[in-house]
C-alpha positions as CSV (number, residue, x, y, z in Angstrom):
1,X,-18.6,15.5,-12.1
2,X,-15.3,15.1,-10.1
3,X,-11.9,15.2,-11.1
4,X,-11.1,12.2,-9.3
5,X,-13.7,10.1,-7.1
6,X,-11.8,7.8,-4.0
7,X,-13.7,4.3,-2.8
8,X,-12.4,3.7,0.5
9,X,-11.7,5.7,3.5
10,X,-8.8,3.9,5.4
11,X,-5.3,4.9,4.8
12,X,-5.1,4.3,1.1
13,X,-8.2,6.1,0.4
14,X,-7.5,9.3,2.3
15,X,-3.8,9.6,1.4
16,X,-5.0,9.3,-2.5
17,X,-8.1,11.7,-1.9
18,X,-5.4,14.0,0.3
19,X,-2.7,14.2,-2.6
20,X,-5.1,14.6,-5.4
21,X,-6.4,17.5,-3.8
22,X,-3.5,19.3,-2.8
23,X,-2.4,18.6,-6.5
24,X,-5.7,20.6,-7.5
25,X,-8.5,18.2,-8.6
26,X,-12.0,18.4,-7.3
27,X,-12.1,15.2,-5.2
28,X,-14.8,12.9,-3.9
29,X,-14.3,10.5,-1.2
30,X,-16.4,7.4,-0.6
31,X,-16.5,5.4,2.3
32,X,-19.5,2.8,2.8
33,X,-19.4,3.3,6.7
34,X,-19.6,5.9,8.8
35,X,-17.0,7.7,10.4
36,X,-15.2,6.7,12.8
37,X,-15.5,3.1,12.4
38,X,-13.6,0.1,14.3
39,X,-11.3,-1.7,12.3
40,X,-9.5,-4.6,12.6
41,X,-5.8,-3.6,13.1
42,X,-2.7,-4.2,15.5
43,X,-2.7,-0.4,15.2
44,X,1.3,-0.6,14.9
45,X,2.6,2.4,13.1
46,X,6.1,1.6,11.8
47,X,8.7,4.1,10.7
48,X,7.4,4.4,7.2
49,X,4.3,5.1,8.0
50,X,4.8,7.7,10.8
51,X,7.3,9.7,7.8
52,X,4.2,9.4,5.2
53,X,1.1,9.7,7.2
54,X,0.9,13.7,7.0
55,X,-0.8,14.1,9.9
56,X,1.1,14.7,13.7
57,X,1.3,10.7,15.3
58,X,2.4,12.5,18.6
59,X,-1.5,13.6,19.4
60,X,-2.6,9.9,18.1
61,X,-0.2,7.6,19.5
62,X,-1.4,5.7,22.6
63,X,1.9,4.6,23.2
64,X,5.3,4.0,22.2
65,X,7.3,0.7,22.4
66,X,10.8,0.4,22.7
67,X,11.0,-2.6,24.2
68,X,10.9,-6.7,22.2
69,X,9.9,-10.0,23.9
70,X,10.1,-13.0,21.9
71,X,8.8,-16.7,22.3
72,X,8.5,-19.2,20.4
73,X,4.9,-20.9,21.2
74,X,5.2,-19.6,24.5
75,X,8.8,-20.8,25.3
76,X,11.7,-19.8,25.2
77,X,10.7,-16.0,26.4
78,X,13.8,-13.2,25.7
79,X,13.3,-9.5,26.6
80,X,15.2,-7.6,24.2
81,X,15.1,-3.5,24.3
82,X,16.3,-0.1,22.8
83,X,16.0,2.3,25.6
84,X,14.6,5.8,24.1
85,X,15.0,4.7,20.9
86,X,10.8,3.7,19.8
87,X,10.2,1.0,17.4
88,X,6.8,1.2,16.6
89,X,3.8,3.9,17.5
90,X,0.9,2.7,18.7
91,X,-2.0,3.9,17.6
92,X,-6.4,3.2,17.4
93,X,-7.3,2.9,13.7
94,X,-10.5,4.8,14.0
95,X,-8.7,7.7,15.3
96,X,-5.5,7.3,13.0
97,X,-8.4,6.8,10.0
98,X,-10.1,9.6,10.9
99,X,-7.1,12.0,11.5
100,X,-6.1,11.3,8.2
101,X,-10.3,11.5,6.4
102,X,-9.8,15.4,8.3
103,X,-6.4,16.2,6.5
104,X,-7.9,14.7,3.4
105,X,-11.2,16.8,4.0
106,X,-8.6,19.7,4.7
107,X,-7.1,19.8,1.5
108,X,-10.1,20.2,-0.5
109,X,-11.6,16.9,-0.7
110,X,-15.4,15.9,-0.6
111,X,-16.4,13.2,2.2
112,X,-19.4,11.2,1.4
113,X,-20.1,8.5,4.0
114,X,-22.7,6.0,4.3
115,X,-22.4,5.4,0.3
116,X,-22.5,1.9,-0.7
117,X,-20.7,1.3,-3.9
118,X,-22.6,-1.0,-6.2
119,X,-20.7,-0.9,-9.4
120,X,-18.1,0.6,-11.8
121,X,-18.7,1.6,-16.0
122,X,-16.3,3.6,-18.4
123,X,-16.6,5.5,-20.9
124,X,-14.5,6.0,-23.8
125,X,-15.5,9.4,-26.0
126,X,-12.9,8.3,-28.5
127,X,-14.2,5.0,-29.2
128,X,-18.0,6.7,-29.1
129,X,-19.0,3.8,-26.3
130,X,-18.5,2.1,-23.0
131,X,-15.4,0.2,-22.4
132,X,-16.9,-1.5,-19.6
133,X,-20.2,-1.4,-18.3
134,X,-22.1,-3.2,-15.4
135,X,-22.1,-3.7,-11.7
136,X,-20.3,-5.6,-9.3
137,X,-22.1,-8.7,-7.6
138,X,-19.8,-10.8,-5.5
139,X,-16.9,-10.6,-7.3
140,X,-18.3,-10.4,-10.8
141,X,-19.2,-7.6,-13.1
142,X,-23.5,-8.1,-14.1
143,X,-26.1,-6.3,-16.0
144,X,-24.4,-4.6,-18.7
145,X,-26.1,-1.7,-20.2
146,X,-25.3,1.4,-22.0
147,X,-24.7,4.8,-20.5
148,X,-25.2,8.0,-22.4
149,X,-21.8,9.0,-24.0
150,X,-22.5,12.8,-25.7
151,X,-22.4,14.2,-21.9
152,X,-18.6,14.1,-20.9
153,X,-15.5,13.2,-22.9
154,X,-13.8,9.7,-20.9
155,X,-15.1,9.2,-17.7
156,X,-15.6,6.5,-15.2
157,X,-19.2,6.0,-13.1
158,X,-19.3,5.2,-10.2
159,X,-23.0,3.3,-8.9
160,X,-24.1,3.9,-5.5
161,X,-26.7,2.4,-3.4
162,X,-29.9,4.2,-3.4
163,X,-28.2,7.5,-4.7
164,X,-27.4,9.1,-8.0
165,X,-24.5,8.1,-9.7
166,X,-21.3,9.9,-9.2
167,X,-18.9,10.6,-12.6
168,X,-15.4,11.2,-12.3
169,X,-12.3,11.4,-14.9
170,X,-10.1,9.1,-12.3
171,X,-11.5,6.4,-10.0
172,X,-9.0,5.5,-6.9
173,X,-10.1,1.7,-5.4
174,X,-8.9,1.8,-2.0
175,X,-12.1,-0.4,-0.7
176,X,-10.2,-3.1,1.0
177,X,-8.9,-7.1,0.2
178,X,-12.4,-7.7,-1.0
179,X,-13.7,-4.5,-2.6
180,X,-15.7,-4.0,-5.5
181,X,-12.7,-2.1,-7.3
182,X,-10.1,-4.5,-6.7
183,X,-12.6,-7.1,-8.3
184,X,-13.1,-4.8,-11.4
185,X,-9.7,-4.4,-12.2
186,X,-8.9,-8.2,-12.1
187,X,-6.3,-7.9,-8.7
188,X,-4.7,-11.6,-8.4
189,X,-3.6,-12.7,-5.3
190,X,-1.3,-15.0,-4.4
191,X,-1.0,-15.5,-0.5
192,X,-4.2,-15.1,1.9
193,X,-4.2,-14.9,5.4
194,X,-6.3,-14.9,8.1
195,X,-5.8,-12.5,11.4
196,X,-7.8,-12.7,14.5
197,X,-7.6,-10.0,17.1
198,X,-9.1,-8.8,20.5
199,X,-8.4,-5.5,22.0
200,X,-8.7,-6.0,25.7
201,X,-8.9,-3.8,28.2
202,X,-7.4,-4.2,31.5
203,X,-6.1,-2.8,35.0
204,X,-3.7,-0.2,35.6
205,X,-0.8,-3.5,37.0
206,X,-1.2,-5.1,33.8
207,X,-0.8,-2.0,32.0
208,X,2.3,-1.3,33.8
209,X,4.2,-4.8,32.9
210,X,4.1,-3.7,29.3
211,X,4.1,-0.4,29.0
212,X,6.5,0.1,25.9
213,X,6.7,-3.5,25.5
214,X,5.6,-5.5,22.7
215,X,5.1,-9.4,22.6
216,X,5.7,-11.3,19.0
217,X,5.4,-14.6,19.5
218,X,6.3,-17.5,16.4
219,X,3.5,-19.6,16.1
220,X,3.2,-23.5,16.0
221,X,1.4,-23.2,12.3
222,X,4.1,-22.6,10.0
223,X,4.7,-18.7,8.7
224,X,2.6,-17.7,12.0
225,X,2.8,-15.3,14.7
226,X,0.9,-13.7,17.7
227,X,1.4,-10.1,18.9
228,X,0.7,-8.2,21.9
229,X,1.0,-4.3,21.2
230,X,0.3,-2.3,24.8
231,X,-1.8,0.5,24.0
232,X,-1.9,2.4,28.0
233,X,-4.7,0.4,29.5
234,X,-6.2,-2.0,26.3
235,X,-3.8,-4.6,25.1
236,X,-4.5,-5.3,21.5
237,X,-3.7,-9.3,21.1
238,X,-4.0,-10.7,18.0
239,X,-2.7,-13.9,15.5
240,X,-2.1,-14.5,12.2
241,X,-1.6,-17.3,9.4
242,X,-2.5,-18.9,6.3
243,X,-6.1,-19.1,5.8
244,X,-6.1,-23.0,5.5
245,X,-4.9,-23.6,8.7
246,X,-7.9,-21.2,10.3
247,X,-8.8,-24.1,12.7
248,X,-6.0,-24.0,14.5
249,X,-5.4,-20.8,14.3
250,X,-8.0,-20.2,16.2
251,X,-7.0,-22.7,18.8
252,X,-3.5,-20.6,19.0
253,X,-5.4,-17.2,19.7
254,X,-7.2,-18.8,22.4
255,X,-3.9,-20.5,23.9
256,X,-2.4,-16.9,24.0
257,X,-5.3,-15.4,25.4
258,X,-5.2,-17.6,28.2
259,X,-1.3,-17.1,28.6
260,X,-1.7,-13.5,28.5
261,X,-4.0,-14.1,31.7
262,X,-6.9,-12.5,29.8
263,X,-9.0,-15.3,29.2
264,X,-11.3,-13.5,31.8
265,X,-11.3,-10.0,30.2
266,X,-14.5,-9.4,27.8
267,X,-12.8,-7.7,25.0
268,X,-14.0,-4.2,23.3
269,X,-13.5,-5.6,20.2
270,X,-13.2,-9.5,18.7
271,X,-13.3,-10.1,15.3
272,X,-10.8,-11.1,12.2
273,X,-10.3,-10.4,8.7
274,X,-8.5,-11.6,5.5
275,X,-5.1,-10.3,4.0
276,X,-4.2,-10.7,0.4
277,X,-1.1,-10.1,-1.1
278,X,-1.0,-9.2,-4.9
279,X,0.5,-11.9,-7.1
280,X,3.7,-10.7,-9.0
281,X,2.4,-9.0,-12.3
282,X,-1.1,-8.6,-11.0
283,X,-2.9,-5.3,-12.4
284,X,-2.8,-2.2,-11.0
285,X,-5.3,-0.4,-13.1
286,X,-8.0,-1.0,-16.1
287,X,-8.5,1.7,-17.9
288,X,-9.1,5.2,-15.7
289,X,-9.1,2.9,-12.3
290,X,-6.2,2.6,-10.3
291,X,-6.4,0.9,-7.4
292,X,-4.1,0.9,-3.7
293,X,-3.3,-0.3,-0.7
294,X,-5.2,-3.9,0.3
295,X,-7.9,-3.2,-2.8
296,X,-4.0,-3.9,-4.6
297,X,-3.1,-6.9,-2.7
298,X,-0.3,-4.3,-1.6
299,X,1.6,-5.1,2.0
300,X,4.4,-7.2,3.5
301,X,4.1,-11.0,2.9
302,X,5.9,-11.3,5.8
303,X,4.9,-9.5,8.6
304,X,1.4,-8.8,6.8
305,X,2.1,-5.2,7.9
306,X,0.1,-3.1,5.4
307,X,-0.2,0.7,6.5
308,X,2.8,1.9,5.2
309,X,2.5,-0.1,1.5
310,X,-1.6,1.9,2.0
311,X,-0.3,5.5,2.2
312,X,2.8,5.5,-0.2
313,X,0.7,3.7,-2.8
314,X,-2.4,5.6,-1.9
315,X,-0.2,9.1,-2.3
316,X,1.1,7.6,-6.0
317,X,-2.6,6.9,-7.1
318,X,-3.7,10.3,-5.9
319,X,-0.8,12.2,-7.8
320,X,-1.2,10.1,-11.0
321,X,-5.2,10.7,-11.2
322,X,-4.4,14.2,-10.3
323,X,-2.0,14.5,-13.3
324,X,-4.7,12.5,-15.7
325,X,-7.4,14.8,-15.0
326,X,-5.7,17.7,-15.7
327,X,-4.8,16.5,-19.0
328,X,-1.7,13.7,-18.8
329,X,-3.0,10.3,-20.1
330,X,0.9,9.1,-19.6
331,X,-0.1,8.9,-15.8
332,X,-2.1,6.4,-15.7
333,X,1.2,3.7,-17.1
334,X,3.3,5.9,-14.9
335,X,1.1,4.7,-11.9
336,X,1.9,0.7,-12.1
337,X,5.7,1.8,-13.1
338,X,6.1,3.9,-9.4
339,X,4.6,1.0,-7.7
340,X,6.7,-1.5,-8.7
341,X,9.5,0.9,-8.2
342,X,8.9,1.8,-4.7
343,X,7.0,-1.2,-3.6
344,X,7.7,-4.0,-5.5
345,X,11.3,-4.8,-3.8
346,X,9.7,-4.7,-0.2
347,X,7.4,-7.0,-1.4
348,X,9.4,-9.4,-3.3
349,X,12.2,-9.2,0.4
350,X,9.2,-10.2,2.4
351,X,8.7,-13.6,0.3
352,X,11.8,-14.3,0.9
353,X,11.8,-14.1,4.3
354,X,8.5,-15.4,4.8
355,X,9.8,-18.4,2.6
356,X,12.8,-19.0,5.7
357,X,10.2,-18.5,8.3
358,X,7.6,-21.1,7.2
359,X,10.7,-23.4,6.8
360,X,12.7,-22.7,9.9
361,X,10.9,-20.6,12.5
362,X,13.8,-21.2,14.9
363,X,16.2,-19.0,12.4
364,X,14.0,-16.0,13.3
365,X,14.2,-16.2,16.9
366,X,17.6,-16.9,17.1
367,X,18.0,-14.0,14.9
368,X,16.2,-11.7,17.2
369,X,17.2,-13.3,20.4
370,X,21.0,-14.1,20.5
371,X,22.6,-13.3,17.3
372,X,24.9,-10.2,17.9
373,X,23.3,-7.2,16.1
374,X,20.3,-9.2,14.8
375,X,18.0,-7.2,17.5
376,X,19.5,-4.2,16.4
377,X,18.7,-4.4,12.9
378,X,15.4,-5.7,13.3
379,X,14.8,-2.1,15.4
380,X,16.2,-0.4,12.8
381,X,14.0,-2.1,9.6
382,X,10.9,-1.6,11.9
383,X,11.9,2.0,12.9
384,X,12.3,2.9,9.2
385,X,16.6,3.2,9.2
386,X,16.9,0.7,6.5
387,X,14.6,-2.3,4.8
388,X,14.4,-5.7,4.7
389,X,15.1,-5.3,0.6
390,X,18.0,-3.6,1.2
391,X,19.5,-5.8,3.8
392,X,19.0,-8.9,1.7
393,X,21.4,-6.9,-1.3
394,X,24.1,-7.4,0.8
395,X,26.7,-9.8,-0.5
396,X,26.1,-13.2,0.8
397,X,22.6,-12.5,2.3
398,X,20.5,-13.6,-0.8
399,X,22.8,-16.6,-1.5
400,X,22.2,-17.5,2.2
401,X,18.5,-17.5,2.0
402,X,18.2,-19.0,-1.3
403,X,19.8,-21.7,0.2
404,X,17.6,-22.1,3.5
405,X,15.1,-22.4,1.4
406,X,15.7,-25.2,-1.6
């Protein structure tokens, strides 16, 4: 029996199982891999996440970028830089993930890797019987069945594969855009996108020509992008884009391969993965769950950036199942209340400017590449100075983009 039980070892997961720790609950985290894994990630921290990620960036960060080129399907190419002043950290998931498992582990949390997650039940002692019961197949909750109910006042089970169950007060879903969690609390989704990525590695000339230089080049498929973030001597190149227009988005990751000249490299890693973004209004929690990060649907529409919305949201859902277990039901509606608070606004910004750039592509760069001061603000939003949310507030901004896109 644990206070509170995490699913989900990436950022979300280990800031949740981190901050219900420190806030005194016996914690259990559960990750179905082992660890360190590979995951698929452009590794970029921004500002946000470097000020929330309680652990030291400098001994993680492969390199720092302070430096923007911009193209538009491979034209139109514009350096644009902020000498000493870095953007973005670069960093290797596995190592960022792990750093942050350790600080979890630190704090007084359980690690339990290799545990497969097969299903979710609760159990309410008021009511004398389960509130939900079964496990989760592909999406769907199955095979119902009673669990004994004199042992433990409310409490939530967690299934695993081939192991005894584990029981907790508080469950924490940080299992990813298609966990089990996310399924059993009913997350809707609105947007889903599909990212492919390589990280190549190359020789030290090529490593020179963009060291602390990033590439973001707009896309042909409208509301997509490619990046190139220069991690010392592996270049992690990746694209991304709605999900229906996967075919050719796959011909535009090859096309910037073979502009990048890599064509030739066999890459460490190649492989994609699906974002989701939570529809306005979707669930947060059912009953004792809570779920964060990409189990939520929670990250930028936009830019599909997702580490910083992971840690903040992971640290709320760690504080609130820290406050239920010790005795504060009220914590549990305080939970989707802070979210929407803190994240909601970044979230609702980046439809709007997502909504521009699937309409006019050509504002964006323009923006970035010749507009007095655009460059500059972009730096600061991505450094963590100021947000998107807060820039569109600004009299005349919101009228202006409201009117792009009618």
């Amino acid at each position: 029996m644990f206070d509170v039980v995490v699913v989900g070892a990436g950022p979300a997961g280990a800031s949740a199982a981190r901050a219900a720790a420190r806030a005194g609950a016996t914690v259990c985290l559960l990750e179905r891999a082992e660890l360190p894994r590979y995951k698929t990630c452009g590794g970029g921290l921004v500002g946000l996440s470097v000020d929330h990620a309680g652990v030291d960036p400098s001994r993680l960060t492969r390199a720092s970028v302070d430096q923007l080129t911009i193209a538009i399907d491979g034209r139109l190419t514009r350096t644009r830089r902020r000498p000493g002043r870095p953007m973005l950290s670069m960093v290797m998931r596995a190592e960022f993930d792990q750093a942050l498992v350790e600080s979890a582990r630190a704090a007084g949390a359980v690690i339990r890797t290799g545990t497969h997650v097969t299903g979710i039940r609760e159990h309410d002692a008021g009511a004398g019987r389960d509130i939900a019961a079964g496990r989760v197949a592909d999406g769907h909750i199955t095979d119902s069945h009673a669990i004994d109910d004199h042992a433990i006042d409310d409490h939530v089970v967690v299934a695993v594969r081939g192991g005894p169950d584990v029981v907790a007060r508080v469950v924490v879903g940080a299992d990813g855009t298609s966990g089990r969690v996310g399924a059993y609390v009913g997350v809707r989704l609105d947007q889903v996108d599909v990212g492919l990525e390589g990280e190549f590695p190359v020789d030290a000339a090529m490593a020179r020509r963009w060291a602390g230089r990033m590439l973001i080049d707009l896309g042909p498929v409208p509301g997509s992008y490619a990046w190139l973030f220069p991690k010392g001597e592996i270049l992690t190149v990746g694209v991304i884009g709605s999900r229906d227009d996967g075919g050719a988005l796959r011909s535009y990751y090859a096309d910037m391969v073979r502009r990048l000249g890599l064509d030739g490299v066999t890459p460490l890693h190649d492989s994609g993965h699906l974002t989701r973004v939570r529809a306005a209004g979707s669930p947060l929690r059912r009953g004792r769950v809570l779920v964060a990060g990409d189990a939520a649907g929670l990250l930028d529409p936009w830019t599909r950036e997702g580490i910083s919305f992971a840690l903040r949201s992971g640290r709320l859902a760690g504080e609130a199942a820290a406050r239920v277990a010790a005795g504060e039901p009220r914590a549990l509606d305080d939970y989707p209340r802070q979210v929407e608070a803190v994240l909601g606004p970044e979230m609702d910004a980046g439809r709007e400017v997502q909504a521009v750039f699937v309409r006019h592509p050509g504002l964006l760069y323009t923006f970035l590449a010749a507009v007095p001061g655009g460059f500059g603000l972009f730096g600061r939003i991505v450094a963590g100075q100021t947000t998107v949310a807060n820039q569109l507030r600004r009299p005349g901004v919101r009228t202006l983009t409201a009117a792009i896109t009618r």
